[in-house]
Every structure is written in C-alpha cells, then in structure tokens.
C-alpha positions, 0 to 999 in steps of 0.5 A, a space after each residue: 502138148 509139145 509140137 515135134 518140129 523137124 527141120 527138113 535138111 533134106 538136100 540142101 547139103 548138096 552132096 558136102 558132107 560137111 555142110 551136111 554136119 553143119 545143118 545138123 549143128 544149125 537144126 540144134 541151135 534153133 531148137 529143133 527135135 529132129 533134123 531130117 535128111 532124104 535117102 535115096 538111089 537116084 537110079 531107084 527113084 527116077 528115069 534118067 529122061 524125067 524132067 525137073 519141076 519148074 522150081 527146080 529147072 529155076 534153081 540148078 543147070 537147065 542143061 541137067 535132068 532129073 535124073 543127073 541133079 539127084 545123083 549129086 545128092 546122094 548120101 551114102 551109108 557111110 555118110 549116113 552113118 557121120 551124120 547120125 554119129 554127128 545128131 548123137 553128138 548134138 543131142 538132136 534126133 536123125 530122121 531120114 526120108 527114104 524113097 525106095 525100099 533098100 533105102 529104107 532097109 538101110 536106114 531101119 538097119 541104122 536105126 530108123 525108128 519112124 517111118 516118113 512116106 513123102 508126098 510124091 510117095 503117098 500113091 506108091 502102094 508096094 513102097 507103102 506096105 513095104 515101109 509100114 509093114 514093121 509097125 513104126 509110127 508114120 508121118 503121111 505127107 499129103 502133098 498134091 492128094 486129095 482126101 479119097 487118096 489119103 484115106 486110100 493110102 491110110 487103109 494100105 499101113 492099116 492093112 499092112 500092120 501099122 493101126 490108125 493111131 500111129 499115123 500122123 497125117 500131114 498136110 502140105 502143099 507141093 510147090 516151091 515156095 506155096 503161095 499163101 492161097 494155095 495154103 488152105 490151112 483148114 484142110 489140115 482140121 478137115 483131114 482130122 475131122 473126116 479120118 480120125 487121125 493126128 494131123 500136122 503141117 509140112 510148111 513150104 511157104 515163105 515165112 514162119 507165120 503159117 506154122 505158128 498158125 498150124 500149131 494154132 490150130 491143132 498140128 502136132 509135127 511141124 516140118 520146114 526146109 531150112 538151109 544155111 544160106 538161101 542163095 546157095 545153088 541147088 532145087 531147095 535152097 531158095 524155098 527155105 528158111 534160113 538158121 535164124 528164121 528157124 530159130 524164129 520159128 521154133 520160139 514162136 511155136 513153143 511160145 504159142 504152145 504155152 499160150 495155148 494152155 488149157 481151155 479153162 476160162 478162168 482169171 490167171 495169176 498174174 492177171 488177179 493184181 489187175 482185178 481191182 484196178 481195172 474193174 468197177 464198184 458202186 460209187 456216190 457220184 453226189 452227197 447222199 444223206 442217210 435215209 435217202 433213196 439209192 437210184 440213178 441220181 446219186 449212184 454210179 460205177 466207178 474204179 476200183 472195184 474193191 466195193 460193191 459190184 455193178 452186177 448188183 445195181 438192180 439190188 440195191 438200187 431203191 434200197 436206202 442209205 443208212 448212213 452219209 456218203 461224200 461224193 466218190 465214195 464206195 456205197 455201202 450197205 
C-alpha cells in the first residue's frame, strides 16, 4: 500500500507569494503527493491578547503577540487561487488546513476534496460538525489529546455524517521540534487497536528516521514540515526539514514500502542463486569404502548444498555405503 506523504508548508511561506510557489515546486521535487498549506483569518483564530508558544516567541519578534504574527501569514482567496493554479501546474496534489469555518467554505469552493482537523482543533465540536458535515475523508490530528478525546471527536464526524472508515486518525506530538522521548510511536498502533480507524504520523522531530519508522509500522499518511531553508525568520521554519531532507524522507518511506512486501515468508528470486552456495550438504569428511557404515566419523556438512540435505542426517546416518567416496565428496544413496 502506497503511503500518502504530505509535505506541510504550512506557514513557512511567510506571508510571500512567491516563496509560497516555491515550496510547492520544492514539495514535487522531493516526491511528495501533496503540499499543504494553512488558511485562516487571524481575527477568527486568535484574541489579539493570545500569548505565542515558547518555539514560537524563540523564532520571531517577542515584542509581537499571537495575534500580530498570523495576520502576516495570511493567504488570501486570490492567493489560494495562484498556488492551487501553480500545484496544477507541477502535478501535485493542494491541500490547505482551515482554522475556522469560512475559511473552510472558502477552500470547499476552490475545491477541497478532504477535510484535515488540526490538533489544536480536535476539542473544537462546532468547527468539527461543520467541516465533516459533507461527508469528505478526514485527516484527525491528535496532538496534546488523549484517547478519550479522540474518540470523543471521532463520534462528532460520525454524528455529523462522515462513517468511521473515511478517517485517517494522526498521531502527533505538538512541540516544536518533539523530542525523541516524547514520540511514543506505539501509541499510533494503540489508536488502531483501541478505535478501529486507519492511523498515520504528523512528524515533528527532527530528522526523517521516525517517519520511516511510522510507515514501518502501519502509517498510512505521513506529514512533515518542510521549508526552504531553516534559518529563515518565522515559528516553523527551524522545526523543518529542508528540501533535500525531504526528498530523503520521501525515498526512504517508498523504499521501506517496497521491502514491506507481503508477509509471505518464502525464498525471493534473487535470494534463490544463493541457495546452493550458501547452504550445506552430506560430505565424506574421510574415505569411505562401499559397505562401510555411514556415522559421524566419516560423515559430515559441508558447502554447497547441492546434495543431500543435513536435515536427513538421522536417515541416513547407519545406512551403508554402496559404493567408494573420497574425502569431500557428496554422499550419495
């Protein structure tokens, strides 16, 4: 099963159209399915005395709020409109995060074909029912809940009118970047388990090596932050990979689905050359005379196993020898 991998722009175009399109150009390079982008009124989203995260104050000026750092991070509708123009254009799939419900409107009017609830969101029950009222496949992340709140929000789509096996529940960890402890990778297997839903990752680590791992372990979406460069201003930018990285990423999560394969132990095709050279067969390891005894001072194993095989050394152990073998020479019946 192919992984869908999205590459979170998110707000790291910061507020430029063109670094905007640039990401989206980045995202298709490194092999990414989708590119995804955040909309959102920043007088809809926040109080204008909301204090910013610690990541966030450590990233931009601290002598803004909340408030005053998202307003230079809006998109526009006409802006929205360029960059899904420009994922047209590059063959890659748009996706936009909506943080309140004319925003969602908007992006369902451009097109949006899959709802994404973002972890701040998952407790927000009006913003929940409203986006998953149209039946669209939804994308759960489940940063800073716990499985009662999961669940709690999986029964507001249900109720609202989108079944259970259109969601795609993500697990995430919400700081900036996640510590490697703080990961708890098993719990995504846990939320399968304990919900019945499909589970992917929302990646905020650094490095690519957790992702592999998710897809390893039965993600079938994997989100990552990606940004042109890391030491460009702005709350996300340091928390992200970097074009390269991604492509990294990407290759690594198509190589693993490949080895993957089908849980069917059995030898492969390539591995079937090997076979004789690397397993054992029934050898004379003295000079054996016809009508002598075979036992365990003139019989042993030795490569290559194009002879008898050592898992029928109780058989033929006591039979006799019907004709001469020199030493290292393949027993024979």
């Amino acid at each position: 099963m192919k992984t869908l991998i999205i590459a979170e722009a998110g707000v790291n175009h910061n507020g430029d159209l063109e670094l905007a399109k640039q990401l989206i150009i980045a995202a298709k390079a490194a092999g990414a399915d989708i590119v995804k982008f955040q909309t959102f009124k920043a007088n809809k989203l926040v109080t204008k005395s909301a204090d910013k995260a610690a990541y966030q104050k450590n990233t931009t000026d601290s002598n803004e709020g909340q408030y005053q750092m998202l307003q230079k991070l809006e998109l526009s509708r006409a802006d929205h409109e360029v960059l899904i123009d420009e994922c047209r254009s590059q063959s890659i799939g748009f996706h936009s995060t909506a943080f309140d419900t004319d925003s969602f409107d908007m992006l369902v009017e451009l097109g949006l074909n899959q709802v994404k609830i973002p972890s701040g969101e998952l407790t927000n029950l009006p913003l929940i029912r409203h986006m998953t009222s149209l039946g669209m496949p939804v994308i759960l992340s489940t940063g800073m809940a716990n499985l009662g709140e999961i669940e709690a929000a999986i029964d507001v789509i249900e109720q609202a009118g989108t079944p259970r096996n259109r969601i795609t529940v993500l697990h995430c960890t919400t700081e900036y970047p996640t510590p490697m402890a703080d990961v708890n990778l098993r719990a995504m297997v846990g939320i399968k388990a304990a919900l019945g839903v499909e589970v992917g990752y929302s990646d905020h680590t650094p490095g690519i090596e957790v992702p592999i791992a998710a897809v390893a372990m039965g993600a079938t979406i994997i989100e990552k932050h990606f940004t042109l460069d890391r030491t460009l201003p702005g709350p996300d930018h340091q928390a992200s990979l970097e074009p390269r990285e991604l492509k990294a990423m990407v290759d690594a999560i198509r190589n693993i689905e490949v080895a993957l394969g089908d849980g069917i132990k059995r030898p492969t095709t390539s591995e079937l050359k090997n076979k004789p050279i690397a397993r054992k067969s029934l050898v004379a390891i003295k000079a054996i005379r016809t009508g002598e005894t075979f036992d365990t001072n003139n019989v042993g194993t030795k490569r290559p196993g194009t002879g008898i095989s050592p898992m029928r050394w109780d058989e033929i152990m006591g039979r006799v020898a019907s004709r001469d073998f020199s030493i290292d020479e393949l027993i024979e019946l």
